[in-house]
Structures are given as structure tokens and as C-alpha cells.
TORBA-822646 format. One record per atom (N, C-alpha, C): atom name; residue in one letter; x, y negated, z; residue number from 1. Coordinates in steps of 0.001 Angstrom, whole numbers, plus 500000, padded with zeros to 6 digits. Example, Ala and Ser with C-alpha at 12.3 -4.5 7.8 and 13.67 -1.06 7.14 Angstrom:
- N/A/513190/505690/507800/1
- CA/A/512300/504500/507800/1
- C/A/513200/503300/507800/1
- N/S/512850/502250/507080/2
- CA/S/513670/501060/507140/2
- C/S/512900/499970/507870/2
This chain:
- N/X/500844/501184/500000/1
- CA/X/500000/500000/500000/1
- C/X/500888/498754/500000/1
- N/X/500643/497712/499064/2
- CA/X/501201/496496/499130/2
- C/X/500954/495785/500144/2
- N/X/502182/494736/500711/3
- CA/X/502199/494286/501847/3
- C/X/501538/492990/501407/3
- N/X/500917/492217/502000/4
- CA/X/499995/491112/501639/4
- C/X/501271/490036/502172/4
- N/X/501207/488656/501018/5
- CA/X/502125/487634/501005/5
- C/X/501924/486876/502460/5
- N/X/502681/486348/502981/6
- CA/X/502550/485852/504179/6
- C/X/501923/484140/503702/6
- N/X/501631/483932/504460/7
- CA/X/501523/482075/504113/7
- C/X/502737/481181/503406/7
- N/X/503665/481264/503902/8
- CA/X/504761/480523/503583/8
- C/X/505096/481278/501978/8
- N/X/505093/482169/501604/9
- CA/X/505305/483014/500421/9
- C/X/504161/482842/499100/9
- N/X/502807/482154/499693/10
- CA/X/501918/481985/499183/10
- C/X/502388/480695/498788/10
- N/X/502832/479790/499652/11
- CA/X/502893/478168/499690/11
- C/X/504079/478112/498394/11
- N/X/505023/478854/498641/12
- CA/X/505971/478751/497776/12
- C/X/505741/479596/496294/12
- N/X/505055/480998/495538/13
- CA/X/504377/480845/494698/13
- C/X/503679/479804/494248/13
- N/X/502576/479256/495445/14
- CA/X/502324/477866/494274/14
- C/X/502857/477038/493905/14
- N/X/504375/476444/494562/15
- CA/X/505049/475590/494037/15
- C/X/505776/476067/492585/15
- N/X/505819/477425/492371/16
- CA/X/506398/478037/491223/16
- C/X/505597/477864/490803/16
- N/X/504337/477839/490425/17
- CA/X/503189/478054/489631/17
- C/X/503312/476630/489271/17
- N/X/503895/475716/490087/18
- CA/X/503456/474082/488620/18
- C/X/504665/473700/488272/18
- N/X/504333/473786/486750/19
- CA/X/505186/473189/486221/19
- C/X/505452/471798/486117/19
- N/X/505027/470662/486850/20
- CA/X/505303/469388/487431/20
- C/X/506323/469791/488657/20
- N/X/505874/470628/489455/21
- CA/X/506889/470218/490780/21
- C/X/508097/470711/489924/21
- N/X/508019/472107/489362/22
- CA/X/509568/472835/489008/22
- C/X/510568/471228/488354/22
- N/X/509602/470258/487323/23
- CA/X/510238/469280/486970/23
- C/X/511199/468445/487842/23
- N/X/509784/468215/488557/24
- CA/X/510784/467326/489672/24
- C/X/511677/467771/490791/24
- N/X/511728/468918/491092/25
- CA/X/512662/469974/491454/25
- C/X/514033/470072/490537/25
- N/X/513628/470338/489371/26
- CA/X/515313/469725/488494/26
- C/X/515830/468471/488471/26
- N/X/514791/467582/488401/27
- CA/X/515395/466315/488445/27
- C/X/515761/465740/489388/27
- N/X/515328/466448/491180/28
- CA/X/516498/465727/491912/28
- C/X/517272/466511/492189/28
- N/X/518044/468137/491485/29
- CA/X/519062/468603/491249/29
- C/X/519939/467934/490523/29
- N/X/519651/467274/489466/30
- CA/X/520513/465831/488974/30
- C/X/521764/465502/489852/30
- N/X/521029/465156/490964/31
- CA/X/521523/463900/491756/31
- C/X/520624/463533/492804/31
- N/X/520842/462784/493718/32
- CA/X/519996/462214/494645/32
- C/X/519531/460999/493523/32
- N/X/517886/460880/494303/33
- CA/X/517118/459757/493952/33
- C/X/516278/459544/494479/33
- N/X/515232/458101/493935/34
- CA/X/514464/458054/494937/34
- C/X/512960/458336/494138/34
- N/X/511909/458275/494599/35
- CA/X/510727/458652/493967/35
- C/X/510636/457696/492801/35
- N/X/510570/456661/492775/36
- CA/X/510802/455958/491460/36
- C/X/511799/456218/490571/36
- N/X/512952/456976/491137/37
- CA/X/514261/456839/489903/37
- C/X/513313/458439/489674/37
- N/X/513019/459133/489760/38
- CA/X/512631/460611/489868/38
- C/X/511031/460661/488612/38
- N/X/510084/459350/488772/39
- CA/X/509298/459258/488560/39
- C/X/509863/458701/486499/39
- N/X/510478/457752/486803/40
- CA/X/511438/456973/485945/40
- C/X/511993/458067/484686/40
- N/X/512668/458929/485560/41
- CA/X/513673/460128/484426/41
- C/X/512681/460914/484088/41
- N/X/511523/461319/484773/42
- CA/X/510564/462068/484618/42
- C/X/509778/461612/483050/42
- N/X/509342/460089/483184/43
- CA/X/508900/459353/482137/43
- C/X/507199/459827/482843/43
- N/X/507319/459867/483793/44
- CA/X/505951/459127/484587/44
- C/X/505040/457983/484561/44
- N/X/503992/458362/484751/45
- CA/X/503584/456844/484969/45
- C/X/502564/456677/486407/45
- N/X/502480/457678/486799/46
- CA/X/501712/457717/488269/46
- C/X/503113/457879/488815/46
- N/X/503622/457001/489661/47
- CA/X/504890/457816/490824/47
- C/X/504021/457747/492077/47
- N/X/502721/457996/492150/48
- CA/X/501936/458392/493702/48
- C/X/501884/460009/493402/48
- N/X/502032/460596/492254/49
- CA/X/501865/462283/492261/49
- C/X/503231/462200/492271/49
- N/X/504430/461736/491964/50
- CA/X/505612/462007/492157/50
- C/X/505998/461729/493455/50
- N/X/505458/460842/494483/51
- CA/X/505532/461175/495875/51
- C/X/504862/462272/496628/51
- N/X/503557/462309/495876/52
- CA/X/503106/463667/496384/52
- C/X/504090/465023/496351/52
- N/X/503998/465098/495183/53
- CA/X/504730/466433/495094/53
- C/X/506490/466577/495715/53
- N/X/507310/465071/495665/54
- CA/X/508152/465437/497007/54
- C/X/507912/465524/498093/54
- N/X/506633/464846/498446/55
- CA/X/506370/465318/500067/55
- C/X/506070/466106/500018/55
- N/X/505694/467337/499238/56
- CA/X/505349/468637/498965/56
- C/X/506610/469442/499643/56
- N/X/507822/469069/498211/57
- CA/X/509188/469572/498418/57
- C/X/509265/469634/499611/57
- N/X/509668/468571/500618/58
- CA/X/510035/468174/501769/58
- C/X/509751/469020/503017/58
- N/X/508167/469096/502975/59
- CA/X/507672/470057/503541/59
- C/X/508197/471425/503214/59
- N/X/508383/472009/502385/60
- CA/X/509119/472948/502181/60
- C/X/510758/473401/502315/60
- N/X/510823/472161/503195/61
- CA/X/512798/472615/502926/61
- C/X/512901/472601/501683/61
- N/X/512715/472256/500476/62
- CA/X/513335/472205/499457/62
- C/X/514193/471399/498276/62
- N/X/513985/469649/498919/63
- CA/X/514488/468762/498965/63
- C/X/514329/468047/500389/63
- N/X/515195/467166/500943/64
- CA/X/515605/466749/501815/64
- C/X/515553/464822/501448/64
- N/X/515186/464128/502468/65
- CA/X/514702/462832/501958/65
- C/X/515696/461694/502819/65
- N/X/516595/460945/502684/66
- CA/X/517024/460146/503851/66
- C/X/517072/458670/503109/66
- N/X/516608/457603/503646/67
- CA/X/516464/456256/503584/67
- C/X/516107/456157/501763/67
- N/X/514873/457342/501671/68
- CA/X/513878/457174/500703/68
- C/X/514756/457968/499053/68
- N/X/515911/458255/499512/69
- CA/X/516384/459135/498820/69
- C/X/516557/460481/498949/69
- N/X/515779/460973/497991/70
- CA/X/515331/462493/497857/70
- C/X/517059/462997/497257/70
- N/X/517289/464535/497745/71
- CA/X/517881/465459/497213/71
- C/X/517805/466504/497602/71
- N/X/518131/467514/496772/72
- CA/X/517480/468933/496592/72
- C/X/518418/469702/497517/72
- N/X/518004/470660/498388/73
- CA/X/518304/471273/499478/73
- C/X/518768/472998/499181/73
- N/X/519855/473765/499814/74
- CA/X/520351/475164/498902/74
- C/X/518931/475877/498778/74
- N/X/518021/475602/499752/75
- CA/X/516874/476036/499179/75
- C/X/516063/476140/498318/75
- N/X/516317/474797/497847/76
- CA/X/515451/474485/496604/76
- C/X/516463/474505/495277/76
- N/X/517347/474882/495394/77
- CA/X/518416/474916/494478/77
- C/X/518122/476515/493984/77
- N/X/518005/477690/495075/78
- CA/X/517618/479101/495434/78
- C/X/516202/479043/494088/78
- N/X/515391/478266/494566/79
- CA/X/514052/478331/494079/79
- C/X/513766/478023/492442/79
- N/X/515311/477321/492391/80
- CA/X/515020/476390/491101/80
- C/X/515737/477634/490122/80
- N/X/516096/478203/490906/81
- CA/X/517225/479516/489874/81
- C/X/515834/480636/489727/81
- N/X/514819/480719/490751/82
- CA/X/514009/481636/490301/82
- C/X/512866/480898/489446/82
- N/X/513029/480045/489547/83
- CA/X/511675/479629/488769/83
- C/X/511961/479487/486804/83
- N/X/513434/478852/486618/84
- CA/X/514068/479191/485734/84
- C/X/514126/480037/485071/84
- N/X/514563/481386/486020/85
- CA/X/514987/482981/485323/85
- C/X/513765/483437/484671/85
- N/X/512383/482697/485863/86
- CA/X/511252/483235/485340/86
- C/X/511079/482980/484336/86
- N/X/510960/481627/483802/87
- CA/X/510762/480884/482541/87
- C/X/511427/481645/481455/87
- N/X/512639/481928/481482/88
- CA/X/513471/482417/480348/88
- C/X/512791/483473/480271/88
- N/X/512696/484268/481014/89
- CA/X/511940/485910/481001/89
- C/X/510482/485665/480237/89
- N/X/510117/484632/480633/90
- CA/X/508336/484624/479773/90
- C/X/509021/483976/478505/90
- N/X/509661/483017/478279/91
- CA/X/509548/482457/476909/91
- C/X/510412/483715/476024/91
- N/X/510614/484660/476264/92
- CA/X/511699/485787/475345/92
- C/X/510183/486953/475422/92
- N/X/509255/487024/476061/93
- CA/X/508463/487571/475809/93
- C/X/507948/487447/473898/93
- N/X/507479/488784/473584/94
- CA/X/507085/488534/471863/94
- C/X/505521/488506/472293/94
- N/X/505082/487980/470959/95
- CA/X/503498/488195/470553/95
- C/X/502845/489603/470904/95
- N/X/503611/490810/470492/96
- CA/X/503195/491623/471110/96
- C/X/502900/492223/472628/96
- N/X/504181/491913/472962/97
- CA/X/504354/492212/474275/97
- C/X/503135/491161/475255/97
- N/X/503196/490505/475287/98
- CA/X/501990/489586/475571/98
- C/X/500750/490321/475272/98
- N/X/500074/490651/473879/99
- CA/X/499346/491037/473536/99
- C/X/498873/492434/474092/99
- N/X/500012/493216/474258/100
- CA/X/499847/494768/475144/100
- C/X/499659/494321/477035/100
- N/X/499823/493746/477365/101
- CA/X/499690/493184/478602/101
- C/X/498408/492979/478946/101
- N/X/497159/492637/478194/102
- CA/X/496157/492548/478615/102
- C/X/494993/493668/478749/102
């Protein structure tokens, strides 16, 4: 029997699941920044969902925030390598293979 995801495992699947946070998850692997420089490289135009979603990060240990400058934490560095690998793994998927999957 499969072991059921704990909360924190759930919380962090959904951060894999958007492809907005994974963005802004690379982009303050960059470098440190702040929600506007983040919002800015992003080519945003709401930076209130680009604060959201680092206070997301934040909450998660996965970027780290000091005097309004965000940077990405070994955690979220960890996260950004799986969310990646995932990506490569689905985009090398074929038409078929997709297609037999359902």
C-alpha cells in the first residue's frame, strides 16, 4: 500500500506543479534580487503575484529574503534540479508515448 504524502510533500508538489513559481525560482538562482528586479527579468507586469509567490518560496525554505532581497536557498536550488529534470523528462516524451499513457 502507498504511503499517503505528508503535508509538507503536498505543499511542495504544488510548488512543482506551477510553472510561474519554478520561473521565479530560476530567476532568483541568477543572483539575489528583489521582487521588482525578479518581477522586471521575469517581464511581469503584476509584481503583487511575484511577491506572492516569494512569500510562497520563503515559507518554504526555498528562497531566503534579507532587507527585501530575495535569494534562493540549497533547498530551493535541490528543488530547482528536480523540477528541471522533470521538465526535460516530459519535453523528450514522443506523441506516442503520451498517447499510450492514457
Amino acid at each position: 500500500m502507498a504511503r499517503r504524502p505528508t503535508r509538507p510533500q503536498k505543499e511542495i508538489n504544488s510548488i512543482l506543479s506551477s510553472f510561474a513559481t519554478i520561473r521565479v525560482l530560476r530567476a532568483t538562482a541568477q543572483g539575489p534580487m528583489t521582487a521588482n528586479q525578479v518581477a522586471e527579468h521575469l517581464g511581469a507586469t503584476k509584481r503583487t503575484d511575484i511577491s506572492r509567490v516569494l512569500a510562497r518560496l520563503r515559507r518554504h525554505a526555498l528562497v531566503e529574503a534579507r532587507n527585501s532581497i530575495n535569494k534562493i536557498t540549497p533547498g530551493g536550488r535541490k528543488v530547482l534540479r528536480l523540477a528541471t529534470s522533470g521538465l526535460k523528462a516530459a519535453a523528450s516524451l514522443t506523441a506516442s508515448e503520451l498517447a499510450r499513457s492514457k
